[in-house]
C-alpha positions in Angstrom: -41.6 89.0 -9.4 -39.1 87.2 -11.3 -40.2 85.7 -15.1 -39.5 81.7 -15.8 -36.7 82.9 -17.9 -35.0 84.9 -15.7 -35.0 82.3 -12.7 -33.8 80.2 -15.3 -30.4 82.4 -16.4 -30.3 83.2 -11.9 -29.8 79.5 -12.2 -26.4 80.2 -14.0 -26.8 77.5 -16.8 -23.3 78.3 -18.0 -21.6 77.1 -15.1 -23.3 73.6 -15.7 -20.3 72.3 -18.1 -18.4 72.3 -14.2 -21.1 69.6 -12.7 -21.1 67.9 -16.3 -17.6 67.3 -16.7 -16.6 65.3 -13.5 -19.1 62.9 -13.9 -17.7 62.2 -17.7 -14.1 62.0 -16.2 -15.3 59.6 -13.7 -17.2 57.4 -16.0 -14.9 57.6 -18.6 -12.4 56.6 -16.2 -14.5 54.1 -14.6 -15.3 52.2 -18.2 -11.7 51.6 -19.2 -11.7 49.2 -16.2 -14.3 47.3 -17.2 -16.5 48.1 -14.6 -19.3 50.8 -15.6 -23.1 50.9 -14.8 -24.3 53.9 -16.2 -27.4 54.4 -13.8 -25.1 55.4 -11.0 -23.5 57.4 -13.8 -26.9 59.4 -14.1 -27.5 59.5 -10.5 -24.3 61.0 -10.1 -24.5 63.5 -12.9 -28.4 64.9 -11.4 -26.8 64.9 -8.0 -24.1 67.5 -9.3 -26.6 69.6 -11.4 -28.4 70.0 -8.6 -25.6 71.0 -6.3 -24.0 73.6 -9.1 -28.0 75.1 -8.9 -27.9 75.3 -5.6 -24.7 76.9 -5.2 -25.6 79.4 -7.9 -28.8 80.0 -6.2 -27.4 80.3 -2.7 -24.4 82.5 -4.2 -27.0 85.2 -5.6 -29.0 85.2 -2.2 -25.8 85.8 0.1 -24.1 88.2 -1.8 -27.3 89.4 -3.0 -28.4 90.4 0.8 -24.5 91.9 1.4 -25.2 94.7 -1.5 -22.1 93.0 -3.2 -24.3 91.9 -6.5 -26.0 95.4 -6.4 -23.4 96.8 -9.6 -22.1 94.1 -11.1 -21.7 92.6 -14.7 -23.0 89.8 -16.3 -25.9 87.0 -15.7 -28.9 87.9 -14.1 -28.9 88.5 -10.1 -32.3 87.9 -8.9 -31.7 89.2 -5.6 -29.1 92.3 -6.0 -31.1 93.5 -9.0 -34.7 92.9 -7.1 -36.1 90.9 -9.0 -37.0 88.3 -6.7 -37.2 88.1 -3.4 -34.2 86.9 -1.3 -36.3 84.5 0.7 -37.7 82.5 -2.5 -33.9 82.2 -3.9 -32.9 81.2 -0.2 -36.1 78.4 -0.6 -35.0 77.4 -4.1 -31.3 76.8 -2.9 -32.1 74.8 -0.1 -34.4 72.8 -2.5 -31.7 72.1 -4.4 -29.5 70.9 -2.2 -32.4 68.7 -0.8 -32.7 67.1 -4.3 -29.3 66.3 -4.4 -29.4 64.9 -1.0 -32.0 62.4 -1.9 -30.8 62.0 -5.3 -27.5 61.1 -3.9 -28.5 58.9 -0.8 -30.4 56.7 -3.6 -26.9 56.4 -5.5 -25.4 55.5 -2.0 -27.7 52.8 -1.3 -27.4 51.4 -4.8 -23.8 51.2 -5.0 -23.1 50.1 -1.2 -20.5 53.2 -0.9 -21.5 54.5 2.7 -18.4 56.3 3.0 -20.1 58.8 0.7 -22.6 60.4 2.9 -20.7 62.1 4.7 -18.3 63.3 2.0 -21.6 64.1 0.3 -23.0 66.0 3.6 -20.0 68.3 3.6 -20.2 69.5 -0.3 -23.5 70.8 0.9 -22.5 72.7 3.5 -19.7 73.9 1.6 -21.9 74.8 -1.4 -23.8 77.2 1.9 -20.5 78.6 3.4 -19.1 79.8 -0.2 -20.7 82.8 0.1 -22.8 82.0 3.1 -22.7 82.5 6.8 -21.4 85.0 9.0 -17.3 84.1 8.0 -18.3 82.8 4.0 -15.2 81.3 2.8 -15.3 82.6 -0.7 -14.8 85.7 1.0 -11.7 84.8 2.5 -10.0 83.4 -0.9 -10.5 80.0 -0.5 -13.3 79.5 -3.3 -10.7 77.8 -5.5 -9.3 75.3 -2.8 -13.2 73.9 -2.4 -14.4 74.0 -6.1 -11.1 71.9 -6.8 -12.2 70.2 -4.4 -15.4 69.2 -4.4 -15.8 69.9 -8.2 -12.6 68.1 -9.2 -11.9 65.4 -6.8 -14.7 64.4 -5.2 -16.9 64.5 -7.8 -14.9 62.7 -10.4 -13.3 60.1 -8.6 -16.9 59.9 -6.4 -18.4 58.8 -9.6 -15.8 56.6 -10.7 -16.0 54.9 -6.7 -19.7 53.9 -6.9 -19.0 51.9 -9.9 -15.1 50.3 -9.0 -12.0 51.9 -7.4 -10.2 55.2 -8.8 -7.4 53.8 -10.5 -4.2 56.7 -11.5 -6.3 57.5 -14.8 -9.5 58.6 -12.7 -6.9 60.8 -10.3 -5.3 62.9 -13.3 -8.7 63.5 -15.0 -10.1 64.3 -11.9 -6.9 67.1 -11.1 -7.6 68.4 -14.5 -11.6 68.7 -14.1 -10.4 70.5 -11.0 -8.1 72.7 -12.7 -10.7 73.4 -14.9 -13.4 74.4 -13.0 -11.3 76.9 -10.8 -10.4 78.5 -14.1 -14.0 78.9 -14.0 -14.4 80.8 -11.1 -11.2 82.6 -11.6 -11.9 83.8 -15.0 -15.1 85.1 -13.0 -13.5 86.7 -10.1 -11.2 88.4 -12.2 -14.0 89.9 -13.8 -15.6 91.0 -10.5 -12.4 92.5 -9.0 -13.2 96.2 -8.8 -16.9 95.3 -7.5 -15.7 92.8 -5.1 -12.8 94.9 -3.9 -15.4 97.9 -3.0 -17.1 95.3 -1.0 -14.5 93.9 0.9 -14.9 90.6 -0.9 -11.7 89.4 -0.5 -11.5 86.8 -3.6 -8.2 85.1 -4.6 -8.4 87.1 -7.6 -8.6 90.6 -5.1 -5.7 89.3 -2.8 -3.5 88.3 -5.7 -4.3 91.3 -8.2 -5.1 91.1 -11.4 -1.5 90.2 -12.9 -1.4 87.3 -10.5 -4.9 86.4 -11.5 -4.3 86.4 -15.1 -0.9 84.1 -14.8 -2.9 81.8 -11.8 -5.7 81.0 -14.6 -3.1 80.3 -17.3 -1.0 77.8 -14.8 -4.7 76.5 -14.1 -5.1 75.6 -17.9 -1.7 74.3 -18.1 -2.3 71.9 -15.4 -5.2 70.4 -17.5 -2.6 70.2 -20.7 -0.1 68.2 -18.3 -3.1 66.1 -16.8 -3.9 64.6 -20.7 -0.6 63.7 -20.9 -0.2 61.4 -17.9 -3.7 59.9 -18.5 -2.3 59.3 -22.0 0.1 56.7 -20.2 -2.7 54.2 -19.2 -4.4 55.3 -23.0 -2.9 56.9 -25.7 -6.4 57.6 -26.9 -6.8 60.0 -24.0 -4.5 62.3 -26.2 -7.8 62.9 -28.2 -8.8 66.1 -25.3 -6.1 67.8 -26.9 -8.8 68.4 -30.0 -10.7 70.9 -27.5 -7.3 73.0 -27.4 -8.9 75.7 -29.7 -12.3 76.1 -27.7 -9.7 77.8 -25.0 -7.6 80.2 -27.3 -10.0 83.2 -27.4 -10.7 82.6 -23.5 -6.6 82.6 -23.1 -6.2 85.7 -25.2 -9.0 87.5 -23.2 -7.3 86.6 -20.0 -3.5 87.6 -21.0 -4.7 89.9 -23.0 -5.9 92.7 -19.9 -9.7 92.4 -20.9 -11.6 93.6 -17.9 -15.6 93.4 -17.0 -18.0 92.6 -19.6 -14.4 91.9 -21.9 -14.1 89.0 -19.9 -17.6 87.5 -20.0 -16.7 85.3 -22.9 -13.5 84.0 -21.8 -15.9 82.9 -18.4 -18.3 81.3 -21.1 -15.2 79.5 -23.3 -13.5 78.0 -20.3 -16.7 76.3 -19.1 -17.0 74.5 -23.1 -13.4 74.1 -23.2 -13.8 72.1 -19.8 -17.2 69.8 -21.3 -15.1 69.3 -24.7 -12.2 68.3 -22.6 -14.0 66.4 -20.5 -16.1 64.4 -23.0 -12.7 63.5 -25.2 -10.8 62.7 -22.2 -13.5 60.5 -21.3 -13.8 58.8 -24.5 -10.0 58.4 -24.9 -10.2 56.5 -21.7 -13.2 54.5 -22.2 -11.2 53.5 -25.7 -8.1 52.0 -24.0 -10.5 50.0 -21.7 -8.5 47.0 -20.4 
């Protein structure tokens, strides 16, 4: 049976920055309006902790149950390396998701935005279908397109929505976020080619190889660079992200620099706080060129 601690690091707490950040964006963005209430701002940011758990959870059941987490590198798998059993990690998913469900049908209610429930239904089911399911679309390289997604967009410009309409500021710190947080997951993929490869996994990172991979994640960072620049147009104070530049250095060098497996462990680890730092500066540059 599985100890507190290690159903803790199952949990993956360092892919939270990806759930933290949006929700900073989207306040950020949402306060240089005028136009903030910072308990849908909490609401939103416990909605996406929950979801990221439950992905993680629901992740490390499903491939857990394929044999794909049975050699792999890195965090704790509770259910490739036995140490819980794949029906608690199932329960504990789906509890998560419930959580968020509830957690996010309160936020509905309170800000009046109806159209969100069923924007809200589907990042569940595509939190499931990652890498659950009989056709799992992380499988099919796709995990990417829905973390930009759902992680970028929607949950950033979501925030911003409950509390007053995504202006152009809200869009390009949401395409960053999003840029970000499929860095993320490609820093991670690259890491897990061989494994996933053997099991016919077939990431983005598999179907592109690991050159492409590499150049994808720096385009990826890039995007976040040009993203701080456009913001800065509606607040030169948004120019202040750029101070998280070196948090993304040693991840960049790990990445260009053909580090494989555990090498690439702490370029997985510096993206995710080079997204929060990001995130939070952006977010205050914003909130300081409020109109």
């Amino acid at each position: 049976m599985a100890t507190l601690s290690q159903w803790i690091e199952g949990a993956r707490p360092r892919t939270l920055p990806a759930a933290v950040s949006p929700i900073l964006v989207g306040t950020g963005a949402a306060y240089q309006t005028g136009h903030v209430v910072w308990a849908y701002a909490v609401l939103a940011l416990v909605v996406a902790l929950a979801l990221q758990v439950g992905v993680n959870f629901a992740n490390d059941y499903s491939d857990g149950i394929r044999g794909t987490d049975e050699v792999r590198v890195g965090p704790v798998r509770l259910v490739g390396q036995r140490l819980a059993a794949p029906r608690s990690v199932k329960i504990a998913a789906f509890a998560c998701f419930f959580f968020a469900g509830l957690m996010g049908l309160a936020l509905v209610a309170l800000s009046g935005l109806w159209v969100m429930i069923p924007i809200g239904a589907a990042a569940i089911v595509a939190a499931w279908y990652y890498t659950g399911g009989t056709r799992p679309y992380g499988y099919l390289g796709l995990g990417e397109v829905f973390v930009f997604v759902f992680f970028g967009l929607v949950a950033t410009l979501g925030t911003m929505a409950t509390m007053t309409p995504p202006t152009a500021a809200g869009w390009w710190g949401a395409i960053g976020v999003g840029a970000l947080a499929s860095a993320i997951l490609v820093a991670n993929n690259l890491r897990d080619i061989p494994t996933d490869r053997e099991h016919g996994k077939r990431t983005l990172a598999v179907r592109m190889g690991e050159s492409g991979t590499r150049t994808f994640y720096v385009v990826l960072v890039a995007v976040a660079f040009v993203m701080t620049g456009l913001a800065s147009l509606t607040s030169p104070w948004a120019l202040l992200a750029l101070l998280a530049t070196p948090l993304v250095i040693r991840p960049m060098q790990a990445v260009v620099g053909r580090a494989s497996g555990r090498g690439l462990i702490p370029a997985l680890a510096g993206t995710g706080q080079f997204q929060l730092a990001w995130s939070l500066l952006l977010a205050v540059g914003l909130a300081l060129g409020r109109a």
